[in-house]
C-alpha positions in Angstrom: 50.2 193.8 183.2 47.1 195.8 184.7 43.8 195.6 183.7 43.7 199.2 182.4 46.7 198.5 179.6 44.9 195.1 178.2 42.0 197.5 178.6 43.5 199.7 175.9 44.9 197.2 174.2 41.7 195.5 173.5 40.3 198.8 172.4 43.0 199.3 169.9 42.4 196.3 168.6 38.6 196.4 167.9 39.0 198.9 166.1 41.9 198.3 164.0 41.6 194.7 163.2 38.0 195.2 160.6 38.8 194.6 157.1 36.9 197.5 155.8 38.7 200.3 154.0 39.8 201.5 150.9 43.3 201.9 149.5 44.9 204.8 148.0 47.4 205.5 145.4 51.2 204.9 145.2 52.9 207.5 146.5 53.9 209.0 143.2 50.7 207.6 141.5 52.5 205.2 139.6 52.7 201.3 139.8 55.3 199.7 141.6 56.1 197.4 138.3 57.0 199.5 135.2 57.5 197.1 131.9 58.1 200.2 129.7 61.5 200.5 129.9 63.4 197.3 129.8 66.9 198.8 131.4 64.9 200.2 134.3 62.8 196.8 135.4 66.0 195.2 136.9 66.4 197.8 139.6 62.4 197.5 140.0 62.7 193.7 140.6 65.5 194.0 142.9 64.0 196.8 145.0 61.1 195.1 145.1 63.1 191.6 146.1 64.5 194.4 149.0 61.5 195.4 150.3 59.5 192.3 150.7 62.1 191.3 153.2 61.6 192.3 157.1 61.2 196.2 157.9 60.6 196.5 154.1 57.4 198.6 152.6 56.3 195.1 151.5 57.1 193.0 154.5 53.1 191.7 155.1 53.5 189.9 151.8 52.8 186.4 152.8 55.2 183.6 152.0 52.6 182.4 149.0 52.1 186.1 147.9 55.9 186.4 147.6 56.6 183.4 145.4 53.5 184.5 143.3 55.7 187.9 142.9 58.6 186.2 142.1 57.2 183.8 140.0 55.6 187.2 138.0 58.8 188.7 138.1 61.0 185.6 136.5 57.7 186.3 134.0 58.4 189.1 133.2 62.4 188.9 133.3 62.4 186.4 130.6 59.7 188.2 128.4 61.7 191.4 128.6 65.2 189.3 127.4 62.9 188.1 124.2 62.1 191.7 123.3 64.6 192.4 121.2 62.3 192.0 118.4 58.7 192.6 118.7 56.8 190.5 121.2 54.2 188.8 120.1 50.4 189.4 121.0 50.2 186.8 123.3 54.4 187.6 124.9 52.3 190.9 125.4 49.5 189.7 127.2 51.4 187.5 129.3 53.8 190.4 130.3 50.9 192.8 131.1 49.1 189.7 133.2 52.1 188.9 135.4 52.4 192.9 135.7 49.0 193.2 136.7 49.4 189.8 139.0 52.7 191.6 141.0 51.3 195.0 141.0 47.6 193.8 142.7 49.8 191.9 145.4 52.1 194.7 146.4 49.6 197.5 146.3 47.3 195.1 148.8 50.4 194.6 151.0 51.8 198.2 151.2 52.6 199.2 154.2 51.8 202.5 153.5 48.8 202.1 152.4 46.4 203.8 154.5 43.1 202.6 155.3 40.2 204.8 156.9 36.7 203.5 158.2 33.8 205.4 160.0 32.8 204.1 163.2 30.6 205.3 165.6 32.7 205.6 169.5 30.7 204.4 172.3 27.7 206.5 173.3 27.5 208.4 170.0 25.6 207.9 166.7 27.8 210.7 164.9 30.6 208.3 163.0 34.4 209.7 162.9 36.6 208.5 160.4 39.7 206.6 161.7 42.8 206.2 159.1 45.5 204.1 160.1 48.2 202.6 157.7 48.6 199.0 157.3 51.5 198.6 158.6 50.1 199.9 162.1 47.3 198.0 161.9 49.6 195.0 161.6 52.0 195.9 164.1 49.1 196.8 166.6 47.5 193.6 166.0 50.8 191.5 166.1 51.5 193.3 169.8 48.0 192.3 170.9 48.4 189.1 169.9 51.8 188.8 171.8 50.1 190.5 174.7 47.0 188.1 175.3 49.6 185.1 174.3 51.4 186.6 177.5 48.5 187.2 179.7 47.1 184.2 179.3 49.8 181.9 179.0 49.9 183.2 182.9 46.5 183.0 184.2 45.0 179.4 185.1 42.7 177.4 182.8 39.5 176.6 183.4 39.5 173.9 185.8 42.3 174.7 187.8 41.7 176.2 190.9 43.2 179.3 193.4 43.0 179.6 196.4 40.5 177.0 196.9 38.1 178.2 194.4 37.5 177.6 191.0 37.8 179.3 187.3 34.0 180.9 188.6 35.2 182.1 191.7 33.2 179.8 194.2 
């Protein structure tokens, strides 16, 4: 590849891989876990379950992240079965904990979130607000990644030499 395309490809990168940003709501302002009505949670949990996989909304979730969900969802599965009489305080605390747990894990991996910082471009002081969601940032980083695996899985290492001269050129 040329030097202007890893160029750009670095650029992209600095300034989508910084961890600053701030997360917004669910697209309907909701959660994505809903405990009030029992009937309705089992579609949740299997949409959910559909969307962590690849291509899916939640498809940065990492593999511990997704057991943790699961493990939140079984929670809350068997707390909902017990409900057919009151649950008790503590029944209740668990269910809003693990409700909680899954909701803070999905709402950090969304890939729709969208996450905006202010940076200043080269040769200015004036910051400009850049909002990308995550799962561009992610995809972006991924293909630089790839891209420098690539590029420099190609070019010699340090000691080797080209052409008679070394890594430095002499």
């Amino acid at each position: 590849m040329s030097f202007a395309r890893l160029s750009v490809l670095l650029a992209v990168a600095v300034f989508l891989l910084p961890a600053s940003g701030h997360a917004a709501k669910n697209d309907d302002g909701t959660r994505f876990i809903d405990t009030a009505h029992q009937e309705r949670f089992a579609d949740q949990a299997a949409a959910i379950r559909q969307q962590m996989k690849t291509g899916g909304r939640f498809e940065y979730v990492s593999a511990a992240e997704r057991q943790d969900v699961e493990r939140q969802l079984a929670l809350i599965e068997n707390l909902l079965a017990k409900r057919g009489g009151q649950l008790s305080d503590n029944d209740q605390l668990d269910l809003l904990a693990a409700q909680e747990t899954a909701n803070a894990i999905l709402t950090q991996r969304d890939g729709r979130r969208l996450i905006c910082e202010y940076s200043a471009p080269t040769g200015s002081n004036r910051k400009v607000k850049q909002c990308v969601t995550l799962a561009d940032r992610m995809r972006a980083q991924k293909e630089t990644r790839n891209y420098l695996r690539e590029t420099l899985g190609k070019s010699p290492s340090a000691g080797e030499q080209i052409d008679g001269l070394d890594a430095r050129g002499r």
